[in-house]
Structure formats: C-alpha cells, structure tokens
C-alpha positions as semicolon CSV with decimal commas, in nm:
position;residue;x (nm);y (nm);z (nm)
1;X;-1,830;1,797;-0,499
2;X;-1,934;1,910;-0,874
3;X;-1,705;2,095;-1,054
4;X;-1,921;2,409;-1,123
5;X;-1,898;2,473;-0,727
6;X;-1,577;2,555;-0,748
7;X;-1,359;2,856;-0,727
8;X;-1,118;2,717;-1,017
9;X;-0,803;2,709;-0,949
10;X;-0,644;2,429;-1,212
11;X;-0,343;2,348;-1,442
12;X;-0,345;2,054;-1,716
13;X;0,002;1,795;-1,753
14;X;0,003;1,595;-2,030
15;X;0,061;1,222;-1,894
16;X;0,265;0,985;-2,153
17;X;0,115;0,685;-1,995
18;X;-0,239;0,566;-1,959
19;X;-0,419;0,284;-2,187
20;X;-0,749;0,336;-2,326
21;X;-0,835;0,004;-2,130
22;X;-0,793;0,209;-1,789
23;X;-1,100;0,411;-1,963
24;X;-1,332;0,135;-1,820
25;X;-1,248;0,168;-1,458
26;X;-1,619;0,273;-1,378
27;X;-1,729;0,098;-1,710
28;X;-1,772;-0,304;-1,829
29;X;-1,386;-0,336;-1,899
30;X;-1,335;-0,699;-2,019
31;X;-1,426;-0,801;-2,382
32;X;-1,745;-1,058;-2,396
33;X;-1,625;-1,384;-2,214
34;X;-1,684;-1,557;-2,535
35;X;-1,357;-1,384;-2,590
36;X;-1,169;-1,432;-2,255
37;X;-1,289;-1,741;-2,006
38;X;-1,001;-1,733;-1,751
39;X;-1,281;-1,857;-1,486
40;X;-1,496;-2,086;-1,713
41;X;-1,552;-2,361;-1,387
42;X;-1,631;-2,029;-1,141
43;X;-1,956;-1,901;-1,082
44;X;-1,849;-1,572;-1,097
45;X;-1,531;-1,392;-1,097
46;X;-1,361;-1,069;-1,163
47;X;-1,009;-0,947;-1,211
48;X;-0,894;-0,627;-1,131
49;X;-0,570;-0,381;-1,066
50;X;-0,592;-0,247;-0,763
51;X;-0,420;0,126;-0,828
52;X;-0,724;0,254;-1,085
53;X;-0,957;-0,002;-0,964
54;X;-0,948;-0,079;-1,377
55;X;-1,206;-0,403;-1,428
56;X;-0,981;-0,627;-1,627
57;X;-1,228;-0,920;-1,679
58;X;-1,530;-1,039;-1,509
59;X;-1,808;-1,316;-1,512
60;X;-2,181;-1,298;-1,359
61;X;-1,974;-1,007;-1,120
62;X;-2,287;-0,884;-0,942
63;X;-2,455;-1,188;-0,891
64;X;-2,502;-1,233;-0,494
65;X;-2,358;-1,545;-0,384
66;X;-2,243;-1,686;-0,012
67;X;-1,925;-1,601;0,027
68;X;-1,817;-1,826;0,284
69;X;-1,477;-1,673;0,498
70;X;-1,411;-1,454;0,270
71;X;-1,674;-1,230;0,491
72;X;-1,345;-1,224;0,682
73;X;-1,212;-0,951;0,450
74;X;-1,410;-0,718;0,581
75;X;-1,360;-0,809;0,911
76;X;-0,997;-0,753;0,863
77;X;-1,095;-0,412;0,691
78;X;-1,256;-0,284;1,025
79;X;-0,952;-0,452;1,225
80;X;-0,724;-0,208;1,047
81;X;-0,934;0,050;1,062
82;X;-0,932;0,055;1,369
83;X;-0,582;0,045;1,414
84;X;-0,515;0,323;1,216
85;X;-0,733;0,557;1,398
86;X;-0,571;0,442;1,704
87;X;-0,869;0,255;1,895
88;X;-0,692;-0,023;1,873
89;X;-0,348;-0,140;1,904
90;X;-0,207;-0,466;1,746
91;X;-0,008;-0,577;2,105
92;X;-0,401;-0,526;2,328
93;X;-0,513;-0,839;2,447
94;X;-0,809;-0,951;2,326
95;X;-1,040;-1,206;2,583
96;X;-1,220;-1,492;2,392
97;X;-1,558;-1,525;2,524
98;X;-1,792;-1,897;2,525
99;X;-1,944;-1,795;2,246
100;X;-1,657;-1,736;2,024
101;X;-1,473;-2,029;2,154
102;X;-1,758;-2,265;2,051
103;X;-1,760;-2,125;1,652
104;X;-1,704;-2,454;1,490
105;X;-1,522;-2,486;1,131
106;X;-1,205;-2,338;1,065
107;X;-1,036;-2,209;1,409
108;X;-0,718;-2,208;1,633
109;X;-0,936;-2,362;1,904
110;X;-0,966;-2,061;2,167
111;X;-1,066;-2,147;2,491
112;X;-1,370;-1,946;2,678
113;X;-1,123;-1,684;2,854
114;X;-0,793;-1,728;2,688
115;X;-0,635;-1,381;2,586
116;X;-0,443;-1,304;2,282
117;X;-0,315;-1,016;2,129
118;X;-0,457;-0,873;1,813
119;X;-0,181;-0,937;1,642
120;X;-0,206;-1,303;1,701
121;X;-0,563;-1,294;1,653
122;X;-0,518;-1,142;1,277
123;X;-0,256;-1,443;1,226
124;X;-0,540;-1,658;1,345
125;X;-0,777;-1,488;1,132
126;X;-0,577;-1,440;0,795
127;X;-0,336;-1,714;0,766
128;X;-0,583;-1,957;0,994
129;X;-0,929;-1,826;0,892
130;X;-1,040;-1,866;1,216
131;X;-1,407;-1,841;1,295
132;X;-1,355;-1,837;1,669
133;X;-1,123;-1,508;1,616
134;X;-1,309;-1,353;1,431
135;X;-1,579;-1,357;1,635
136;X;-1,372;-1,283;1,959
137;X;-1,230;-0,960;1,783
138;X;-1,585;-0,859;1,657
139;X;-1,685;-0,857;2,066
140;X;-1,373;-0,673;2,113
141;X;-1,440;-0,411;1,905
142;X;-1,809;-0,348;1,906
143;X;-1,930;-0,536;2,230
144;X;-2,144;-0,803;2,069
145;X;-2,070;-0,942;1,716
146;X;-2,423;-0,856;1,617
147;X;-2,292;-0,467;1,652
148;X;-2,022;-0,563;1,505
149;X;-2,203;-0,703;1,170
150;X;-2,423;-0,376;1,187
151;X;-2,082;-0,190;1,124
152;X;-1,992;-0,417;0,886
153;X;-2,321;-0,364;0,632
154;X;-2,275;-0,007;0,683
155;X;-1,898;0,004;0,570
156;X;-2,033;-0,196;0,281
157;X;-2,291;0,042;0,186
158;X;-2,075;0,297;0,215
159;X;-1,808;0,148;-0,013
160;X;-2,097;0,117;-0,283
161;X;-2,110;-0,238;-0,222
162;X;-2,472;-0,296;-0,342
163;X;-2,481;-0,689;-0,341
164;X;-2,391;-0,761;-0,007
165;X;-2,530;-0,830;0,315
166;X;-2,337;-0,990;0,666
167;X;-2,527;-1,155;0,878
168;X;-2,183;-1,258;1,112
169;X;-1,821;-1,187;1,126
170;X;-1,689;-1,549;0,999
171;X;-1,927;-1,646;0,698
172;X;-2,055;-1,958;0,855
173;X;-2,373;-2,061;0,675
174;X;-2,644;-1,783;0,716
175;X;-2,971;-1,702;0,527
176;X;-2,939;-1,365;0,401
177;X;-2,564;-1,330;0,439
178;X;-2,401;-1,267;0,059
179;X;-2,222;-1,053;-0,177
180;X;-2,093;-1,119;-0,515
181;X;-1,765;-1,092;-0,675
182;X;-1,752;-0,720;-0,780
183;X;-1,824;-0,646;-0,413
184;X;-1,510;-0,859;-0,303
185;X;-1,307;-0,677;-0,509
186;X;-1,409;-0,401;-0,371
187;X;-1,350;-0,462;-0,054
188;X;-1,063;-0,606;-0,081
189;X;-0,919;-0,362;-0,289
190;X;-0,970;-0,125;0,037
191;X;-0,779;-0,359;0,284
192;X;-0,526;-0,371;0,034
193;X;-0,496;0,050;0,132
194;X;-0,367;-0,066;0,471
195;X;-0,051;-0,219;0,366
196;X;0,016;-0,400;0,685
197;X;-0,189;-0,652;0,618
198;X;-0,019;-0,856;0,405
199;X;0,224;-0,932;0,637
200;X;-0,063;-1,108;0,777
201;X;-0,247;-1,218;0,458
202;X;0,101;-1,305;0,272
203;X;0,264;-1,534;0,559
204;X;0,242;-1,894;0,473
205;X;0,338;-2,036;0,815
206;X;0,364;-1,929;1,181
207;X;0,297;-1,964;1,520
208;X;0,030;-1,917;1,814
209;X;0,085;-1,998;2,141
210;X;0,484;-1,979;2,043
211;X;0,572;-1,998;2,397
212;X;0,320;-2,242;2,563
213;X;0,368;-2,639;2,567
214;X;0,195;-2,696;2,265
215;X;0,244;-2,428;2,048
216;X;-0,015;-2,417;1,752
217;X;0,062;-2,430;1,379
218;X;-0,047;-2,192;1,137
219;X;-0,083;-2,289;0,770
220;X;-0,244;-2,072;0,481
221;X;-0,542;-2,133;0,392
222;X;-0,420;-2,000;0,019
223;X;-0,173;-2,205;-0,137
224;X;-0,105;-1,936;-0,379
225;X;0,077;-1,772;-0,151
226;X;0,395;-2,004;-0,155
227;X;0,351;-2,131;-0,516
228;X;0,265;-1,835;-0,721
229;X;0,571;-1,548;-0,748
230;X;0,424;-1,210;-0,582
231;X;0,086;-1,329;-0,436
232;X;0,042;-1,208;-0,090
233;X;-0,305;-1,256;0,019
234;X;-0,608;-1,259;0,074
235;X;-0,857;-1,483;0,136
236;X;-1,000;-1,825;0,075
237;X;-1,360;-1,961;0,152
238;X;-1,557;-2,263;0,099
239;X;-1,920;-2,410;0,222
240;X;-2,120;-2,681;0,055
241;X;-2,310;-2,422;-0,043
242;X;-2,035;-2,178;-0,140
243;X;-1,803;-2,429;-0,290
244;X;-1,413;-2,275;-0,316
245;X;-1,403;-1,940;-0,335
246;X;-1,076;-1,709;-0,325
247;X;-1,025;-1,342;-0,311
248;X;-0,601;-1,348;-0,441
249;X;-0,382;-1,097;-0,459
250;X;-0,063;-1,034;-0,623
251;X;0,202;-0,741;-0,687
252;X;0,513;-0,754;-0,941
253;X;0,706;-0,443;-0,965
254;X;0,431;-0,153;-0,926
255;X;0,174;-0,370;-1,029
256;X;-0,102;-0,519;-0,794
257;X;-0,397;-0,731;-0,929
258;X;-0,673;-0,885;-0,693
259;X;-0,834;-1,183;-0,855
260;X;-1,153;-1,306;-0,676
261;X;-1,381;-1,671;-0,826
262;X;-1,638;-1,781;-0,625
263;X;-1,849;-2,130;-0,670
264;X;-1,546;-2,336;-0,790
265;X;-1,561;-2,706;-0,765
266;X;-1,183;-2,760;-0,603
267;X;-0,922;-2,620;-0,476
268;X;-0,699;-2,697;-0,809
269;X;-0,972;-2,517;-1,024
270;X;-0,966;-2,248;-0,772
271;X;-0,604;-2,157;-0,806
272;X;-0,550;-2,266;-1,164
273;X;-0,806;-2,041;-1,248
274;X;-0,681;-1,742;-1,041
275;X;-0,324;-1,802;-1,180
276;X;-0,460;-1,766;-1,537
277;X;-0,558;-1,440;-1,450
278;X;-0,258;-1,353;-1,285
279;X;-0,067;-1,470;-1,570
280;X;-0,322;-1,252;-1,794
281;X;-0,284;-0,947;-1,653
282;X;0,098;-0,960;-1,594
283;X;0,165;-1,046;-1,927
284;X;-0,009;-0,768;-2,101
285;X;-0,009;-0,492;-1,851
286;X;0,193;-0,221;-1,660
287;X;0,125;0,023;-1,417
288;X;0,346;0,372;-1,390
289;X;0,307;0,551;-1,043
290;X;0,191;0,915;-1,024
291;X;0,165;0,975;-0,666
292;X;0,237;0,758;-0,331
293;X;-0,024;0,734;-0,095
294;X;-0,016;1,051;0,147
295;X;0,197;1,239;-0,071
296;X;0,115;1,634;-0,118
297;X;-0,086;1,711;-0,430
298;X;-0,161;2,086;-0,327
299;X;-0,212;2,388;-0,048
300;X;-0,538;2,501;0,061
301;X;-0,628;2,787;0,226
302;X;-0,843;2,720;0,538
303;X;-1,070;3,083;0,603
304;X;-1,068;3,097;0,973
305;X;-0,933;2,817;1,064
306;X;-0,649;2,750;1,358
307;X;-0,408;2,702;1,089
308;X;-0,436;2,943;0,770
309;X;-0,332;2,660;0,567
310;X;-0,348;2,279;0,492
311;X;-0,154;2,032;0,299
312;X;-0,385;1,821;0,023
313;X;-0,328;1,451;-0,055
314;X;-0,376;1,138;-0,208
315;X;-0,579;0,877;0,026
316;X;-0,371;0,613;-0,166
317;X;-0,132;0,550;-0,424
318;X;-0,243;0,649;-0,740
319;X;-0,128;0,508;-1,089
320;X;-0,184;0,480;-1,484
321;X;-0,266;0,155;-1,596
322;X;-0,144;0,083;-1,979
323;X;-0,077;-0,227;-2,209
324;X;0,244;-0,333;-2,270
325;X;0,439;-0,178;-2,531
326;X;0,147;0,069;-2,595
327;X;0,211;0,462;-2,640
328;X;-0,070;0,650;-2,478
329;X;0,005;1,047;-2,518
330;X;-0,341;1,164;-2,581
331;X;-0,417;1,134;-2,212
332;X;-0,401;1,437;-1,995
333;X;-0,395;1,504;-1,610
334;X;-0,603;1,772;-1,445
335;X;-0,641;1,859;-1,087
336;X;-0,940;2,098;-0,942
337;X;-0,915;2,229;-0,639
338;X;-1,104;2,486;-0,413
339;X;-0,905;2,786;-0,354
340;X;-0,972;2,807;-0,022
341;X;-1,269;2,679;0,235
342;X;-1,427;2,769;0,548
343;X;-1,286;2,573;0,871
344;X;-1,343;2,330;1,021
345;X;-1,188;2,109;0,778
346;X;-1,224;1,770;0,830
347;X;-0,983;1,469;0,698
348;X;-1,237;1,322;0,533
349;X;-1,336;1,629;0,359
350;X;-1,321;1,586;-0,031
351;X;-1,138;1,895;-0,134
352;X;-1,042;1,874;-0,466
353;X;-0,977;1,580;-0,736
354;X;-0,726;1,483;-0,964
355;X;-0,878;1,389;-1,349
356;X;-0,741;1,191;-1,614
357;X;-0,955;1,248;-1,937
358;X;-0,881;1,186;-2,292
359;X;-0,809;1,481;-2,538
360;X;-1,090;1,495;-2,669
361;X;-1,273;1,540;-2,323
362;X;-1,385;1,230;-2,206
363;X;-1,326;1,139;-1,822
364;X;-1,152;0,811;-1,758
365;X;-1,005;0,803;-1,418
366;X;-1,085;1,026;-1,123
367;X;-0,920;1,046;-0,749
368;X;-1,094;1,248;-0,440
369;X;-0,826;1,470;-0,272
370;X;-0,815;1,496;0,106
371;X;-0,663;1,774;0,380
372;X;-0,403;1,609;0,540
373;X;-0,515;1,649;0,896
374;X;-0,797;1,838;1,033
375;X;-0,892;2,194;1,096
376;X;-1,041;2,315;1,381
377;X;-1,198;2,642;1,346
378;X;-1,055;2,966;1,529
379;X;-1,138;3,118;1,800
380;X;-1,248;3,485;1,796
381;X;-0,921;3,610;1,981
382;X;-0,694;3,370;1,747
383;X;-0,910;3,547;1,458
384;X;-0,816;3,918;1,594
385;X;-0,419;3,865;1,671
386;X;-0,410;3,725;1,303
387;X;-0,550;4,003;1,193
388;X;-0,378;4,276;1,406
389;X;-0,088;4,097;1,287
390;X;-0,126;4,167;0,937
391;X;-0,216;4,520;0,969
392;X;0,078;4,577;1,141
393;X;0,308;4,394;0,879
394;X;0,139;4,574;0,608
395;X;0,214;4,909;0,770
C-alpha cells in the first residue's frame, strides 16, 4: 500500500527511544567483521532482535547452505499456524504411518500406527528433533509430506526467504534442499510470533509415552537452553555435510535476540559462539515496547460493510531498539491510515502502517497494520435499515 493512495488521515509523536543502529533493520547493520567476529569458526551466521527484526551482526548471511533439522523450524511454523486458525488442535491424535516410522536419525521411534497427540508430537519434534514426527505431522496436515514441503517453499517465498528451498519436512540429506542464515532468522523470527512455542522449544526435559511401560525420555537437543540465562529455543541441526548448526533464542527483560551459525565444527564452538553473541547484544542493547501484539492502534471505517467499523492492530509486538545509555530524541513516530475502505475487509488486509523515521526524513522502521477480524460485506436490506436509520435520527 503506497502512501500517495491514501486518504491521509495521520498524527506525528515524538519517540525518546530508538538508536540509529535500529536504522539498519532493512539495511547491512553490523560493522565489517574485521571489526566484530563473534562466529569466526561458523560458516555463516547472523544475529538479530527479534521486535524490529534489527540485523545486529552477520557473516556470509545469504549464502545457501544445508540446514540440516533446523528445516524443522518451519515445520513448527506451519504446526502453529495451523493451530491458530483452528485446523488443528494441540490434544488431536495424530496416526504415524510406515513411512514416517522408518525416518532414520534423530526420532522418538514411532511405530507404523501408533497415535499421539500433537502436542506430544511438537515435544518430539522440538525438544527431540524427531524426523519420524515430523514427517507423521506433515501427513497429518497436508496428506502426503511431499504437499506438505510444497506449503512449506511457498510460506518461504512468501516470507521473502529468497535462499531457500525444502525438499522434506526433517532436513535429512537432500540435493536441492537449503537456505542460509538470513533466511533462518527469518523464519524463526516468525515462529517466535506464536509464543506458545517455546514452551515446546524452551523445555529441557520431558516425557512421551508418560503412561506406558516404558515411558520415553526427552532431552534437548540445545544445551543452551539449561546453561545460558533466558534462552528458550529453537533449534539445533547437524549432517556431515551440514556440520552443527543452531538457530538460538533468548529473551531478558523485553529483549529477544535469535542467534543462528551454521557449518560449525562442534557442538562447543556452536554454543560458545552463539553465547558471544548473546552476551554482545545484551550487553550493549535495550529494547522499549510501543505496542503488544494485538493491541488497538486505530478505528477504521468499513463503507458497506456488516459492521460500520473495525478495530486496527499490531500483528505483533512492536518495539524501539537503542544502545545502552544512548539518548535518541530525534526519532519520530508516524502512523498512516486509510480513512475508511470498502468491505469486505479481510484480516490480512494491510490497512495502514506505523513509521519511525528520523527528523530529518529518513525511514528506519516500518510495521503493516491489520483489521482485527474480518468484514463481510452487507447485504442490500442491512444497507437500507442503516440508512433509514439515520434519516430518521437526523430528523
């Protein structure tokens, strides 16, 4: 939606905290790694806070590269999707077929017709990385788990993931199946919108099968999780060909960073590596909330719709990322916003945006605005009593 479309209806706050660093969000953000090497043993890596999406640091980011299990990020992504538009519900039972139960690697060892709840099979997935469930939800949800990867390439595309390409739901050794580190991030960064998930991701230990015979015994995958304060995901991966690769996130106080390295030669480089940049970005940055997620930004007027009028929100939380001990007043916030638009109005409608630009002009941060539920247009009769209605008042 460009600006000049718009029937303006805006009003400018001056903001007392931003950093000229959260300027980079859609720009190269880290100095030249000459400067900063948090990752020098990764292939690539990237560090970013999750809020702006601010780039804090990265290394050979766009390079495509096998990501091993950490293709199980974005099989969580479309688990949770799916739960939040109610196709799916975490206590359904989920039948394993042959096929998933003979995925080798990583599993919890289903067996061809053994049900488990979705739930379970996210434990198995996140804490687990289990190939076998992730292959048994991918049939669950889309019939065959070649559908399945077809819906995953085309939620990557349309997250602007331009280095990536699935070929299966696990990230078993493929030809053809890759992504790089910027694309992690990015994917990650939208699981991280459905906040359930790290109650999956951030679990160190549980239980399947709790009350069979032989119950099995879930540990993390991502050490991290129990040795570094605040981390509570996300995902870890590693082929020959891959090496150790690790998608981390962690949150102190309103702060969340996702940290992803890929190609590193051990599991201590991995996580030394990832708690540098932890350490990095916790030492020298703060975030300050502006809005929760869901929470109502404006009211737009819906022309013919069944309801005259619609709530406008944030799709997430948003915040303004700034150095420690840094004054930023020369930021300012701006939100556009159509006066009013035809029905139907859908959910997923961009109707307005919030900008953060710099005095002088210059655009550093913006967030798409969404209705708040959808609007279904009016019927003819619904159309006249409305009208009748406010003939008669005005009289």
């Amino acid at each position: 939606m460009k600006r000049i479309g718009y029937l303006a209806s805006c009003f400018i706050l001056c903001v007392n905290i931003f950093s000229p660093l959260g300027a980079l969000a859609k720009e190269k953000a880290a100095p030249p790694n000459s400067e900063m090497n948090f990752a020098p043993h990764a292939s690539a890596a990237i560090m970013m806070e999750a809020d702006t999406g601010t780039v804090l640091y990265e290394k050979n980011a766009h390079e495509r590269m096998p990501p091993a299990s950490i293709t199980k990020v974005m099989t969580m992504l479309l688990i949770m999707e799916a739960v939040e538009r109610g196709e799916l519900k975490l206590t359904d039972k989920v039948r394993t077929s042959e096929r998933a139960a003979s995925m080798g690697g990583s599993q919890i060892f289903l067996q061809p017709g053994e049900e488990m709840t979705v739930e379970d099979m996210l434990k198995g997935i996140a804490i687990a990385s289990g190939n076998d469930a992730s292959v048994a939800m991918a049939e669950h949800l889309a019939g065959t788990e070649e559908s399945f990867v077809n819906r995953m390439n085309e939620r990557a595309k349309q997250l602007g993931m331009k280095n990536t390409h699935f070929v299966n739901s696990n990230g078993l050794p493929a030809e053809n199946h890759y992504s790089s580190a910027a694309d992690i991030a990015i994917m990650s960064r939208e699981l991280l919108k459905h906040e359930g998930i790290t109650k999956f991701t951030g679990t160190y230990q549980d239980y399947l099968r709790k009350d069979s015979a032989s119950p099995f015994w879930l540990v993390n995958t991502n050490r991290l999780v129990r040795f570094y304060e605040g981390v509570d995901g996300l995902k870890t991966g590693y082929t020959s060909e891959a090496k150790y690769c690790l998608t981390a996130t962690a949150k102190r106080d309103n702060m969340r960073i996702i940290a992803v390295v890929m190609g590193e030669p051990d599991v201590k480089t991995r996580n030394s590596e990832v708690s540098t940049m932890f350490n990095y970005a916790f030492t020298h940055f703060q975030v300050m909330p502006m809005y929760k997620k869901g929470e109502q930004v404006e009211v737009l007027t819906v022309d013919k719709g069944q309801s005259p009028k619609v709530n406008v929100v944030t799709p997430h939380a948003v915040s303004l990322l700034m150095k420690k001990g840094e004054s930023a007043d020369t930021y300012t916030k701006e939100i556009v916003m159509n006066r009013s638009v035809n029905a139907p109005v859908s959910k997923d409608q961009v109707v307005g945006h919030i900008f953060i630009r710099t005095k002088d002009g210059r655009e550093v941060n913006r967030i798409d605005l969404y209705p708040e539920q959808q609007v279904n247009k009016a019927s003819m009769w619904e159309i006249l009593k409305r009208t009748t209605k406010s003939v008669l008042i005005g009289y």
